[in-house]
Backbone as a chain_set.jsonl record, in Angstrom:
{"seq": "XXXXXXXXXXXXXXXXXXXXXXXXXXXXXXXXXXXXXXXXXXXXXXXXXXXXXXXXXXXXXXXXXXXXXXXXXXXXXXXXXXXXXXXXXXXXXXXXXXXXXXXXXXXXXXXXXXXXXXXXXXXXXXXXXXXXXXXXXXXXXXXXXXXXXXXXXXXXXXXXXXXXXXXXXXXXXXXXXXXXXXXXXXXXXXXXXXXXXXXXXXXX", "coords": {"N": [[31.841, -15.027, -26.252], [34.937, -15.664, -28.335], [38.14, -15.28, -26.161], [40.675, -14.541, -25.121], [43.539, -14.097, -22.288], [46.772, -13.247, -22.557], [49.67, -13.578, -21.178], [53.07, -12.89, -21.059], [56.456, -13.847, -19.42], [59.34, -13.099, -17.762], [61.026, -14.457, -17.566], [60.69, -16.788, -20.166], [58.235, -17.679, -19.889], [55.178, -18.768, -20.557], [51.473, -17.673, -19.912], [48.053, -18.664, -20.822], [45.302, -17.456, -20.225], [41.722, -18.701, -21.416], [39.049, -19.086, -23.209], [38.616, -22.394, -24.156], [37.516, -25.404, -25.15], [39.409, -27.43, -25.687], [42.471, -26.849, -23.966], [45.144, -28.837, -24.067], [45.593, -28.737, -26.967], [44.898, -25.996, -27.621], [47.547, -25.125, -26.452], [49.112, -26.688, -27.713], [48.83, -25.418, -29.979], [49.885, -22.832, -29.999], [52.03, -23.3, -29.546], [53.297, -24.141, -31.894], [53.256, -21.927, -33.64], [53.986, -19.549, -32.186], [56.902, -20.636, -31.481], [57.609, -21.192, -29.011], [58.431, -23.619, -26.5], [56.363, -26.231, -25.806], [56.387, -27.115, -22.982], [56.677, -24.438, -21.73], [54.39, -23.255, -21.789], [51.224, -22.267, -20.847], [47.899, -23.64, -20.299], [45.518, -21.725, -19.093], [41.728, -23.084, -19.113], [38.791, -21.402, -19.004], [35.483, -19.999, -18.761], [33.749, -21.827, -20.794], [31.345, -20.968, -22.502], [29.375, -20.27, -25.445], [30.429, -23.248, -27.538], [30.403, -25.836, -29.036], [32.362, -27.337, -30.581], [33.814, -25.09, -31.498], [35.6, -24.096, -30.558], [37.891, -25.002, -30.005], [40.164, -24.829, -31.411], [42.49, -22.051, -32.246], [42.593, -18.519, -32.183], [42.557, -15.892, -30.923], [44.267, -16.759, -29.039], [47.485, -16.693, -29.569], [48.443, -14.026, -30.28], [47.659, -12.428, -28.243], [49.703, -13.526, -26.479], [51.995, -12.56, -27.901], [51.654, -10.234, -27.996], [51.472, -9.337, -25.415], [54.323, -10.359, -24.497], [55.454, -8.196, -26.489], [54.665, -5.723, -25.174], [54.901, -6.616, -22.371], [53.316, -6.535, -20.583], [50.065, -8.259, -19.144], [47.944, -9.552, -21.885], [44.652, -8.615, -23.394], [42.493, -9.896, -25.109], [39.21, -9.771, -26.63], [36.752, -10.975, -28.248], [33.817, -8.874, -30.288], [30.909, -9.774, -31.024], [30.223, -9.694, -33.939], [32.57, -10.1, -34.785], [33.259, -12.63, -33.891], [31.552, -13.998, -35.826], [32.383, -13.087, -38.22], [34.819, -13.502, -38.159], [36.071, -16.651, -37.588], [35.33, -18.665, -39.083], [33.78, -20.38, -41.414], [31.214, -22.839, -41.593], [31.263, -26.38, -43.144], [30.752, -26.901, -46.165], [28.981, -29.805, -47.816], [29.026, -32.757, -49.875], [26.863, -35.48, -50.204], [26.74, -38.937, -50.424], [24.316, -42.02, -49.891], [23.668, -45.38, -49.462], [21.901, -48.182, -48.539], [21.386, -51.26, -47.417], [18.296, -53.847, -46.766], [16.819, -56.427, -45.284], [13.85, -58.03, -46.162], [11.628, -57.808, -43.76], [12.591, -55.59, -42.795], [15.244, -55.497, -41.893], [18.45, -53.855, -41.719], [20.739, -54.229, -43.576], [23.177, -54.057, -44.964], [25.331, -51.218, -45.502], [26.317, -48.443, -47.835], [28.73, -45.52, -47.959], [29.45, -42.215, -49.539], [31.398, -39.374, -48.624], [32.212, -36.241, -49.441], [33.584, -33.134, -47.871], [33.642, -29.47, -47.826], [36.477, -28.622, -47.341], [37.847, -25.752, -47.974], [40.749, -23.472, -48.335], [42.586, -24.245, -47.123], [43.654, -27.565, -45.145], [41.155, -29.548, -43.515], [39.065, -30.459, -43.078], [36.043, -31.489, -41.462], [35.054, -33.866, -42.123], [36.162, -36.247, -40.935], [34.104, -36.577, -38.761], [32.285, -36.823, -39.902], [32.739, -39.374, -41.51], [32.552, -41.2, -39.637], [30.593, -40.908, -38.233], [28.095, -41.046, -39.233], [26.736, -43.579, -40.026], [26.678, -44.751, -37.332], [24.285, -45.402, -35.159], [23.016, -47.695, -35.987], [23.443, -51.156, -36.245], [24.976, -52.504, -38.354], [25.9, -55.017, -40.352], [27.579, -54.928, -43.204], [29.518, -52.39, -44.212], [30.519, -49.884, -46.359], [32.45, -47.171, -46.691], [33.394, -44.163, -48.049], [35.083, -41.183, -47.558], [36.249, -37.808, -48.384], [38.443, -35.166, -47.802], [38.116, -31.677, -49.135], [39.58, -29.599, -51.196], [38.925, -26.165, -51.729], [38.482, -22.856, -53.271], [37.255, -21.402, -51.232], [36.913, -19.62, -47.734], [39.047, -21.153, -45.136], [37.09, -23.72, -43.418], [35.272, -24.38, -40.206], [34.736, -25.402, -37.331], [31.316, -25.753, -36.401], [28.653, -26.221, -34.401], [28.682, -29.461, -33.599], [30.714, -30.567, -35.073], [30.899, -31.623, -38.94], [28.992, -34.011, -37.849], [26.182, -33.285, -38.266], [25.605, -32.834, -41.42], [26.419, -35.768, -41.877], [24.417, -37.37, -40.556], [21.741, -36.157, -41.448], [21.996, -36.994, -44.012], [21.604, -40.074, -43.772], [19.917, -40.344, -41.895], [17.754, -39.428, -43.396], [17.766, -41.469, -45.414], [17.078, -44.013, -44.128], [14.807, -43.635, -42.922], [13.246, -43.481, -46.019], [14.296, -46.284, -46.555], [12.635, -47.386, -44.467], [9.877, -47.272, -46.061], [9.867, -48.425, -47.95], [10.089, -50.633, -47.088], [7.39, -51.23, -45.86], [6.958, -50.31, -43.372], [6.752, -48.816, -40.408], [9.018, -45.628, -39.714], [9.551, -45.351, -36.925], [9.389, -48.269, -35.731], [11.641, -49.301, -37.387], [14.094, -47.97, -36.566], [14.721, -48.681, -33.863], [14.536, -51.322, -34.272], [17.053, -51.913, -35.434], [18.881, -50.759, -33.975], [22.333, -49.465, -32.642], [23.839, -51.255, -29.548], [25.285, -51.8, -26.751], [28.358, -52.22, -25.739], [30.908, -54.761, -27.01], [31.937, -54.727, -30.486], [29.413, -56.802, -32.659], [28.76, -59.574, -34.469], [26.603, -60.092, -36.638]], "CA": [[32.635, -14.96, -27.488], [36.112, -16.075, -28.182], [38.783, -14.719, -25.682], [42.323, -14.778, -24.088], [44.125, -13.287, -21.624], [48.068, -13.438, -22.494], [50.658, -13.096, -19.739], [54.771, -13.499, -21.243], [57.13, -13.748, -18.385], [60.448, -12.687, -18.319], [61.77, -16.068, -17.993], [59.829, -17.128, -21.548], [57.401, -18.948, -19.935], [53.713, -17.631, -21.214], [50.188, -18.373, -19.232], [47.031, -18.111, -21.281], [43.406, -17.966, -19.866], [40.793, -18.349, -22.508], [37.464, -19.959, -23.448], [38.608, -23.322, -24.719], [36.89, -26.964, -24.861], [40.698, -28.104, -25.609], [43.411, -26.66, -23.525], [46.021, -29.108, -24.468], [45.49, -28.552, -27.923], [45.845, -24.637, -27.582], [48.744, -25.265, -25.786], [50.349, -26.809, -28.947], [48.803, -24.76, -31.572], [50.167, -21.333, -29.626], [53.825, -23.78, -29.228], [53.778, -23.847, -32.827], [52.748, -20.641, -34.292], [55.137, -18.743, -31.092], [58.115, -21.158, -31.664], [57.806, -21.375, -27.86], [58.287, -25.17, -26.396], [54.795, -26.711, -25.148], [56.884, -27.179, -21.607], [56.648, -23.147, -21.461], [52.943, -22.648, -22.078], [50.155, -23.079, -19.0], [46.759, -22.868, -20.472], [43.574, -22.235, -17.843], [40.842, -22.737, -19.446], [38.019, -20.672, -18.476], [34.16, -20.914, -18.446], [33.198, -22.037, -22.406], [29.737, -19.925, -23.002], [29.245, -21.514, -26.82], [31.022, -23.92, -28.062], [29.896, -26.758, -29.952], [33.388, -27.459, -31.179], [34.118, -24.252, -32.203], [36.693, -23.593, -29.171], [39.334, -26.469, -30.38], [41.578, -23.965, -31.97], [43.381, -20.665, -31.436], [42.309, -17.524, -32.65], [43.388, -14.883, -30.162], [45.37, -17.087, -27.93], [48.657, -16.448, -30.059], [48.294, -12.901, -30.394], [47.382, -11.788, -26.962], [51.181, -13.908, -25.535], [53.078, -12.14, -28.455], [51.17, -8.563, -27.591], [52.194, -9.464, -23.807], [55.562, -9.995, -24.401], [55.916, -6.913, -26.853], [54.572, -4.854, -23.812], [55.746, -6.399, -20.919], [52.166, -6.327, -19.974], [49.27, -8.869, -19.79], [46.973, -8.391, -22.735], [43.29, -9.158, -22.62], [41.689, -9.363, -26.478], [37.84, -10.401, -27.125], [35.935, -10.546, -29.98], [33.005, -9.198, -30.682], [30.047, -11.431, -31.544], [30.132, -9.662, -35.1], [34.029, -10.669, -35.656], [33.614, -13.734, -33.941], [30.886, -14.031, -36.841], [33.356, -13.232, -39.802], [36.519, -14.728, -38.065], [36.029, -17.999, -37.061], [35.44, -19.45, -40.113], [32.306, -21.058, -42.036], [31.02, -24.234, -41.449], [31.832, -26.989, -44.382], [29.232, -27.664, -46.887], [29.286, -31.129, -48.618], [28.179, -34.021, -50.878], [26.949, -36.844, -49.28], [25.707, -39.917, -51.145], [24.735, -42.767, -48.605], [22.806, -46.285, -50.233], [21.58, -48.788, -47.577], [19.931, -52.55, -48.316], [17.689, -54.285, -45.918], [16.189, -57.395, -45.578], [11.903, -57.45, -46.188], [11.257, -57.501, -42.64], [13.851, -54.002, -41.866], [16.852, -55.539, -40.848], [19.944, -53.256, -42.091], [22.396, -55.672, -43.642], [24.404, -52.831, -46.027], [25.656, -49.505, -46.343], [27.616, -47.424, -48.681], [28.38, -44.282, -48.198], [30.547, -41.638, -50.127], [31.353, -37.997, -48.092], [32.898, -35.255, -49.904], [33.3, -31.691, -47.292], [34.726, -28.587, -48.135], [38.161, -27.587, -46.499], [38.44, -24.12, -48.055], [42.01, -23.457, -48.82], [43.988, -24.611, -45.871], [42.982, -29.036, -45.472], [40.915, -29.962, -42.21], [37.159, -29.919, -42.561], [35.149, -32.355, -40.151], [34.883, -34.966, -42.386], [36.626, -37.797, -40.661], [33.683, -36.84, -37.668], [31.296, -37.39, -40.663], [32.303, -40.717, -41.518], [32.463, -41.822, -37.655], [28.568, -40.876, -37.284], [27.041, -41.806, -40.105], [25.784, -45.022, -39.77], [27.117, -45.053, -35.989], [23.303, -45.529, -34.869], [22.925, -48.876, -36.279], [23.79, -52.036, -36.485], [25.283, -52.605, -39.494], [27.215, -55.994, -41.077], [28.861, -54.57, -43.874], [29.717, -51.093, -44.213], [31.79, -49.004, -47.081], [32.716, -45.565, -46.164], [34.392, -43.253, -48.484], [35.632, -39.948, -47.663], [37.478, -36.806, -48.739], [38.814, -33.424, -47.357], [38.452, -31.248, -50.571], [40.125, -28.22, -50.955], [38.072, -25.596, -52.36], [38.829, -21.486, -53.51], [36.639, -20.928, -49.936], [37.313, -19.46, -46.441], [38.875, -22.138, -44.368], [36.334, -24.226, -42.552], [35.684, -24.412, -38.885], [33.624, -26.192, -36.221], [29.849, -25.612, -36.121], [27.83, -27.486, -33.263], [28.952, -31.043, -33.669], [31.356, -30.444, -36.734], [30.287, -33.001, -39.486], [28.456, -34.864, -38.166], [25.251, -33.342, -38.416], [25.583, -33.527, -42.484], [26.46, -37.124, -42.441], [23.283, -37.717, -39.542], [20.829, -35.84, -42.167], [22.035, -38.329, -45.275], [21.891, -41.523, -43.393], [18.516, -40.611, -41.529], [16.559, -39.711, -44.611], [17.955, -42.769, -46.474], [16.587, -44.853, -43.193], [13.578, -43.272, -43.728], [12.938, -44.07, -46.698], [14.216, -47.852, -46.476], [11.317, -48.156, -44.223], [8.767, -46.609, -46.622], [10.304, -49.591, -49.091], [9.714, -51.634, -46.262], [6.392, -50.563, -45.377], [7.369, -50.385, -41.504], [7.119, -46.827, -39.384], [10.47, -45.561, -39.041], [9.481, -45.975, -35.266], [9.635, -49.252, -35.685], [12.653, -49.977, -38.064], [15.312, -47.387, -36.531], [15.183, -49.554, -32.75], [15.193, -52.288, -34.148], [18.204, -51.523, -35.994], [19.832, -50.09, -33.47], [23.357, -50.21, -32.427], [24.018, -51.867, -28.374], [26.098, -50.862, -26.025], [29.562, -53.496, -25.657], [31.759, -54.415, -28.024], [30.894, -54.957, -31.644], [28.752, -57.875, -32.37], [28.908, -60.283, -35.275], [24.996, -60.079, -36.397]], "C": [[34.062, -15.441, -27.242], [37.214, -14.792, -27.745], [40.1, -15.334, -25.258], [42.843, -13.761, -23.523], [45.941, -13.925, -21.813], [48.937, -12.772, -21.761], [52.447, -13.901, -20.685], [55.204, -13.093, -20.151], [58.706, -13.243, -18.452], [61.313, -13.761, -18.426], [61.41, -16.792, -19.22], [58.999, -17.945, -21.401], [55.905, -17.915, -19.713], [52.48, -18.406, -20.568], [49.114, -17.691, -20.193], [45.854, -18.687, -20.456], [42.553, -17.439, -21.273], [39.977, -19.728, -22.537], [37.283, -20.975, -24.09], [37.865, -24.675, -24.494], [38.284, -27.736, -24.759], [42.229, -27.794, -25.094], [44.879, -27.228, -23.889], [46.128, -28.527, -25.695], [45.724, -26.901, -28.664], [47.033, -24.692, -27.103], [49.769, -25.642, -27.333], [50.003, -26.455, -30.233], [49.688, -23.111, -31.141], [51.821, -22.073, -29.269], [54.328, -23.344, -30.924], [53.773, -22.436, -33.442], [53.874, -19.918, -33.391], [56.409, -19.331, -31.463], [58.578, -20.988, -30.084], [57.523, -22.703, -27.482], [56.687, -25.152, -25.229], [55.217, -26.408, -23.489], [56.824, -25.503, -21.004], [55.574, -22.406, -21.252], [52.001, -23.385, -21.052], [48.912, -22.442, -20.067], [45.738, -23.068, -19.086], [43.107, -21.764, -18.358], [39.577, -22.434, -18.582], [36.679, -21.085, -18.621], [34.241, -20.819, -20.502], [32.238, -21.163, -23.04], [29.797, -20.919, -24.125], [30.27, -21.998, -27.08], [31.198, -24.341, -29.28], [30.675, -27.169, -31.32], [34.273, -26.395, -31.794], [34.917, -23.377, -31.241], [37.42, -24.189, -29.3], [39.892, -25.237, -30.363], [42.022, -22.719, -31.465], [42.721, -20.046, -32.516], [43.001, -16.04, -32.115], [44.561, -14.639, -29.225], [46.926, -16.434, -28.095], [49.329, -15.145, -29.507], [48.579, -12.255, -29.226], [49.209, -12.174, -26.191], [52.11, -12.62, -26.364], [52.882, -10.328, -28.167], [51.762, -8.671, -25.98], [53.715, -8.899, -24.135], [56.492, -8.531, -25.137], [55.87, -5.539, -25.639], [54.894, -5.085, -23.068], [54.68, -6.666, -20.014], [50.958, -7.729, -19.964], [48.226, -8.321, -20.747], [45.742, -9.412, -22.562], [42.552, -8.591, -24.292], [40.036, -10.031, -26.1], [36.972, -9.822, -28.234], [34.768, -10.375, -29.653], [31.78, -10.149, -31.206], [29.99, -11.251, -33.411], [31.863, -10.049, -35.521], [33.819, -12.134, -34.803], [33.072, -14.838, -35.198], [31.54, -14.57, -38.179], [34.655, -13.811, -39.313], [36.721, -16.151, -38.139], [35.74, -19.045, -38.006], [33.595, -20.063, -40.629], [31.986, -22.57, -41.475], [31.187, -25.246, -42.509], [30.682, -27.413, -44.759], [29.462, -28.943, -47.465], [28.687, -31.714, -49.314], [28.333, -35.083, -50.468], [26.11, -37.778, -50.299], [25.588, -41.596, -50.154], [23.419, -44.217, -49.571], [23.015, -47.277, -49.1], [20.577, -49.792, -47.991], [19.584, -53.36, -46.772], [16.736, -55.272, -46.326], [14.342, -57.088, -45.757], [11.428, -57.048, -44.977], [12.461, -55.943, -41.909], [14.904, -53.906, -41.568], [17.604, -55.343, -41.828], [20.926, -54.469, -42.175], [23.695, -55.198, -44.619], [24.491, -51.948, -45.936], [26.84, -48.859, -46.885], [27.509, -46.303, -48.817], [29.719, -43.216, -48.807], [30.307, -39.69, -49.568], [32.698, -37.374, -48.772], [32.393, -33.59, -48.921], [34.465, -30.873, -47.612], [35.555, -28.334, -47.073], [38.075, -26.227, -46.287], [39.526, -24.06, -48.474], [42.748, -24.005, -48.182], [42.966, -26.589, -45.933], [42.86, -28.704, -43.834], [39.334, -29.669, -42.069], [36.979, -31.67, -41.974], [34.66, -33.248, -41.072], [34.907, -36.324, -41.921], [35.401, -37.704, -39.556], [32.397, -37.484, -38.274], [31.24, -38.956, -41.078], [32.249, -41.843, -40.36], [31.09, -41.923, -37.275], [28.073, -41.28, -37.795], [25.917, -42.896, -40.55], [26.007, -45.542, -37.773], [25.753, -45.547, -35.183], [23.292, -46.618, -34.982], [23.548, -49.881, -36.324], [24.282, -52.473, -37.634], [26.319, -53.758, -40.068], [28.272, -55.499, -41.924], [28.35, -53.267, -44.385], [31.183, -50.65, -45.552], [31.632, -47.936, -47.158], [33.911, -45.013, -47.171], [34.481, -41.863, -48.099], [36.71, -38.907, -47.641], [37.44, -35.974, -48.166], [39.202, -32.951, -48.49], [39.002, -29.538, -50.458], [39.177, -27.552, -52.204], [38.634, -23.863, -52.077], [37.948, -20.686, -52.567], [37.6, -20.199, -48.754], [37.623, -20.634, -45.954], [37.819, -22.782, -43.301], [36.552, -23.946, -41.123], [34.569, -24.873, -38.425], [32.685, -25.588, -36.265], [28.987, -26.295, -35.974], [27.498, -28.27, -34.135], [29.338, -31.256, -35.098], [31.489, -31.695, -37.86], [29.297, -33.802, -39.108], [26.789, -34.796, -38.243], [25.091, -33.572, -39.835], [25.524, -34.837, -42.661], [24.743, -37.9, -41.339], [21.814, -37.492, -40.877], [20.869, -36.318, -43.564], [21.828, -39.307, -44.692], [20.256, -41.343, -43.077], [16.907, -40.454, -42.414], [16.674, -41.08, -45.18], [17.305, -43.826, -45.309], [15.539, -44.563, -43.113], [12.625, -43.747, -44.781], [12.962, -45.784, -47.32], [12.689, -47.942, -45.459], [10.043, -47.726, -45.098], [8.736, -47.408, -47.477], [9.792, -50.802, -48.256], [8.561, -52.009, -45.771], [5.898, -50.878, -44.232], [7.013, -48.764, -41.542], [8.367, -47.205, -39.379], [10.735, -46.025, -37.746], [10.19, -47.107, -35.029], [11.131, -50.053, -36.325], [13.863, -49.421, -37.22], [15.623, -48.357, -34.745], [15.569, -51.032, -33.039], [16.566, -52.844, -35.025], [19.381, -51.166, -34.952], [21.047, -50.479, -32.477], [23.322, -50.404, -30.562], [25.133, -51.833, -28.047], [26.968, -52.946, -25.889], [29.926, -53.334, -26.779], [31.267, -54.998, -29.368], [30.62, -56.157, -31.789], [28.4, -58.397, -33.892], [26.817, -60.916, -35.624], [24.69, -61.742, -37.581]], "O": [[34.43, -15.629, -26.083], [37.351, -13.746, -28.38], [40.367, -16.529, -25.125], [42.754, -12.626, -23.991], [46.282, -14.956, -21.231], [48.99, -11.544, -21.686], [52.751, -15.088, -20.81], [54.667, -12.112, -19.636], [59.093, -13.025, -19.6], [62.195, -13.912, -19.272], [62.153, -17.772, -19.258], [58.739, -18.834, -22.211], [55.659, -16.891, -19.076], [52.432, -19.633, -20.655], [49.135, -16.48, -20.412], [45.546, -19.835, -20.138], [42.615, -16.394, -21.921], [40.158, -20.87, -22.113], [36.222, -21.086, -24.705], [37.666, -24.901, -23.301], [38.406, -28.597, -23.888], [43.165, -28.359, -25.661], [45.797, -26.42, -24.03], [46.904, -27.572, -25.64], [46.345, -26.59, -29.68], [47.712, -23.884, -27.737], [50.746, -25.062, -27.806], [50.491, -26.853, -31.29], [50.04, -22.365, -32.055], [52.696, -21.367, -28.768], [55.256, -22.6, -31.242], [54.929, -22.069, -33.656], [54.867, -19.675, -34.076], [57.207, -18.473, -31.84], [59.746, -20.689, -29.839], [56.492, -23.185, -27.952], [56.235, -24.418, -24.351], [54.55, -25.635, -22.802], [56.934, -25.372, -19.785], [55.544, -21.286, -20.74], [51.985, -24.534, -20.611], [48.859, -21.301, -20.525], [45.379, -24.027, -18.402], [43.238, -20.563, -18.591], [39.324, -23.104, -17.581], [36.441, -22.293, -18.639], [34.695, -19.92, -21.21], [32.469, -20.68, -24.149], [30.142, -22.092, -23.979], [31.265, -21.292, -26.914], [31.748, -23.826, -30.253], [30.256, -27.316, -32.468], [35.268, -26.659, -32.469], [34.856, -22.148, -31.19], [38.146, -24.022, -28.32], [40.083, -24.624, -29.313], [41.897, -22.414, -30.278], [42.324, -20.622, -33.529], [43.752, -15.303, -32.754], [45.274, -13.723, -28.814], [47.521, -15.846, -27.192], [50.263, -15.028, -28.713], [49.597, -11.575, -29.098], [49.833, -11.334, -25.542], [52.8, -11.833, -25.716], [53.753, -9.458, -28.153], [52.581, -7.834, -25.601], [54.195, -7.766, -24.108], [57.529, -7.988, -24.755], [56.731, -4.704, -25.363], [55.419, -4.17, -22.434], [54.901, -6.982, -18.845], [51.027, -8.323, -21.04], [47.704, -7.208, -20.69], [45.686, -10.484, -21.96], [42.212, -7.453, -24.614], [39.944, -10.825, -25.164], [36.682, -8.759, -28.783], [34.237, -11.198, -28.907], [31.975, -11.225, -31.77], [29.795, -12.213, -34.154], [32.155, -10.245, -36.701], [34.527, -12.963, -35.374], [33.59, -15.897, -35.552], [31.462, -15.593, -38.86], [35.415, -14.49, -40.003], [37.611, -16.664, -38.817], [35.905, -20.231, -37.72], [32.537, -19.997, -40.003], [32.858, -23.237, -40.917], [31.399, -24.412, -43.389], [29.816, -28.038, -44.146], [30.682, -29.05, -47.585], [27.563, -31.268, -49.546], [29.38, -35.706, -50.295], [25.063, -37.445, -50.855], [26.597, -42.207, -49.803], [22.446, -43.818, -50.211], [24.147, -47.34, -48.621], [19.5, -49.632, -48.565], [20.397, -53.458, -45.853], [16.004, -55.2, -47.313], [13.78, -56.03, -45.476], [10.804, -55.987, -44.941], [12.839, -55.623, -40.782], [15.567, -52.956, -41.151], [17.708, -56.146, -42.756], [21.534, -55.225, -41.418], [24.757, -55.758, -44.895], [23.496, -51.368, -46.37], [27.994, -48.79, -46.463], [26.63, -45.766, -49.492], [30.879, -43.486, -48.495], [29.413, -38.939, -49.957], [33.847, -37.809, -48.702], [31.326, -33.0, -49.093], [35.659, -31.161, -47.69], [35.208, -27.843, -45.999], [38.139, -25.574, -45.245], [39.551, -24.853, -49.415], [43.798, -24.348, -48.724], [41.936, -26.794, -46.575], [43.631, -28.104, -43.085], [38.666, -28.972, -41.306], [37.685, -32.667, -42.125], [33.496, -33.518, -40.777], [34.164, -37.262, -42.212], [35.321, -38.834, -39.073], [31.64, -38.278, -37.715], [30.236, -39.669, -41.059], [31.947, -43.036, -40.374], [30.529, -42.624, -36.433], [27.297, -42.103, -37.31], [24.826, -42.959, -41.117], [25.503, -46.514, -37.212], [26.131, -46.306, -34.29], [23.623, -47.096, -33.898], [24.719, -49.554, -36.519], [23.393, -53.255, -37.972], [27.496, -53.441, -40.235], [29.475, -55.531, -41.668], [27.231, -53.014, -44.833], [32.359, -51.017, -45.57], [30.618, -47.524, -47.721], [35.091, -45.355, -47.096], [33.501, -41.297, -48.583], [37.794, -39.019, -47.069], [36.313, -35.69, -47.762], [40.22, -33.35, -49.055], [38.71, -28.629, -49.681], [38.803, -28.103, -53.239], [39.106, -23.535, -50.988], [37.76, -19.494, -52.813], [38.828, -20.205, -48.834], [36.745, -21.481, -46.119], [37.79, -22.191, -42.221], [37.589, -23.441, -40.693], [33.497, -24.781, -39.022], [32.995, -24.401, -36.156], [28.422, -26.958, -36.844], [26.658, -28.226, -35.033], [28.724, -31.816, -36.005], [32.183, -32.672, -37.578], [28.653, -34.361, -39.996], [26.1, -35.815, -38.278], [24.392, -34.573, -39.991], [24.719, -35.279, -43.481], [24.212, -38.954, -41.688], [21.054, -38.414, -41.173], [19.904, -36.107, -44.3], [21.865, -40.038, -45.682], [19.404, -41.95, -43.726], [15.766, -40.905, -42.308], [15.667, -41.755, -45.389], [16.906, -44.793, -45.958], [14.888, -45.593, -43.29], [11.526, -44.263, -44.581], [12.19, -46.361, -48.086], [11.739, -48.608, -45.871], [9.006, -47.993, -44.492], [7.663, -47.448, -48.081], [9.187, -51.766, -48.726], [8.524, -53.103, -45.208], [4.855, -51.473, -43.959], [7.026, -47.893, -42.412], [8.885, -48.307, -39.197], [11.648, -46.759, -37.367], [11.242, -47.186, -34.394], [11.604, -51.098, -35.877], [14.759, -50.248, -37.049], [16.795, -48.652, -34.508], [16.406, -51.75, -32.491], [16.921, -54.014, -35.161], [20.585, -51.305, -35.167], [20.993, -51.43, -31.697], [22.629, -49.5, -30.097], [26.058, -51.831, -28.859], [26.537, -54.099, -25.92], [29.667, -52.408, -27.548], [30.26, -55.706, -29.377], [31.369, -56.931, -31.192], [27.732, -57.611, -34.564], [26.113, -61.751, -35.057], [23.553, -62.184, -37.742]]}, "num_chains": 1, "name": "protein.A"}
């Protein structure tokens, strides 16, 4: 579950250990929130247990330096698996609309796709990872990608294994799907030979 151990010093320089994938990144969410300079803050991160993006941010890190320094003491919080449950935020639901044209024989030569994910109240849902994956599989000439971060009267969002982009994976791969069923190919057959090749992008 999500943890930290906060140590303030008497010189104002603060060490956290805790269960992050992004160390820097705690480092300057616990600079801002403290109003302590990044140059003051040591994170070691520790072993991960789950993840699956849902260790980026701070939760206890803050807390645990500013409980230190009120005591004098290091402090040592962890959550529960039932508050890491209700703390940590929801995962973002969305509206995905994704339209894809292909020649008779299978070959992907369009897609348009339009991603709308909820925020919640505060802006930052995993959209931008949604329109990064979406068609990322394939080969694709011409591509139009719209998407939004919508704010919605929700809980703020938060990472849940591989944030976005499994939504935008489960619009694109039905709609590829069903182009081959238009096509009347096996998917087998249409999604390799579609598929995108390793180097740099390639003028099809």
């Amino acid at each position: 579950p999500h943890n930290a151990v906060g140590i303030y010093s008497a010189d104002g320089h603060a060490t956290i250990y805790c269960s992050t994938q992004g160390a820097f990144v705690v480092r300057s969410l616990c600079s801002a929130v403290l109003g302590i300079s990044e140059g003051k803050i040591k994170v070691v991160p520790a072993e991960i247990g789950g993840g699956f993006g849902a260790k980026l941010t701070v939760y206890l890190e803050p807390l645990s330096v500013l409980l230190s320094k009120i005591t004098g003491h290091p402090v040592k919080l962890v959550m529960t698996r039932s508050e890491v449950l209700r703390a940590t935020g929801p995962t973002s639901g969305s509206t995905i609309r994704c339209k894809m044209g292909a020649t008779k024989d299978g070959k992907i030569v369009a897609a348009e796709c339009f991603l709308a994910y909820e925020a919640g109240a505060y802006p930052g849902s995993p959209v931008g990872a949604g329109a990064m994956t979406i068609v990322t599989p394939y080969k694709i000439p011409n591509i139009l990608i719209d998407a939004y971060d919508v704010f919605v009267n929700r809980p703020k969002t938060a990472a849940y294994r591989a944030p976005g982009a499994t939504n935008a994976a489960m619009a694109a791969e039905t709609v590829v799907d069903e182009l081959a069923d238009k096509c009347s190919m096996d998917p087998l057959e249409l999604h390799p030979m579609n598929a995108s090749q390793e180097g740099p992008p390639q003028t099809v």
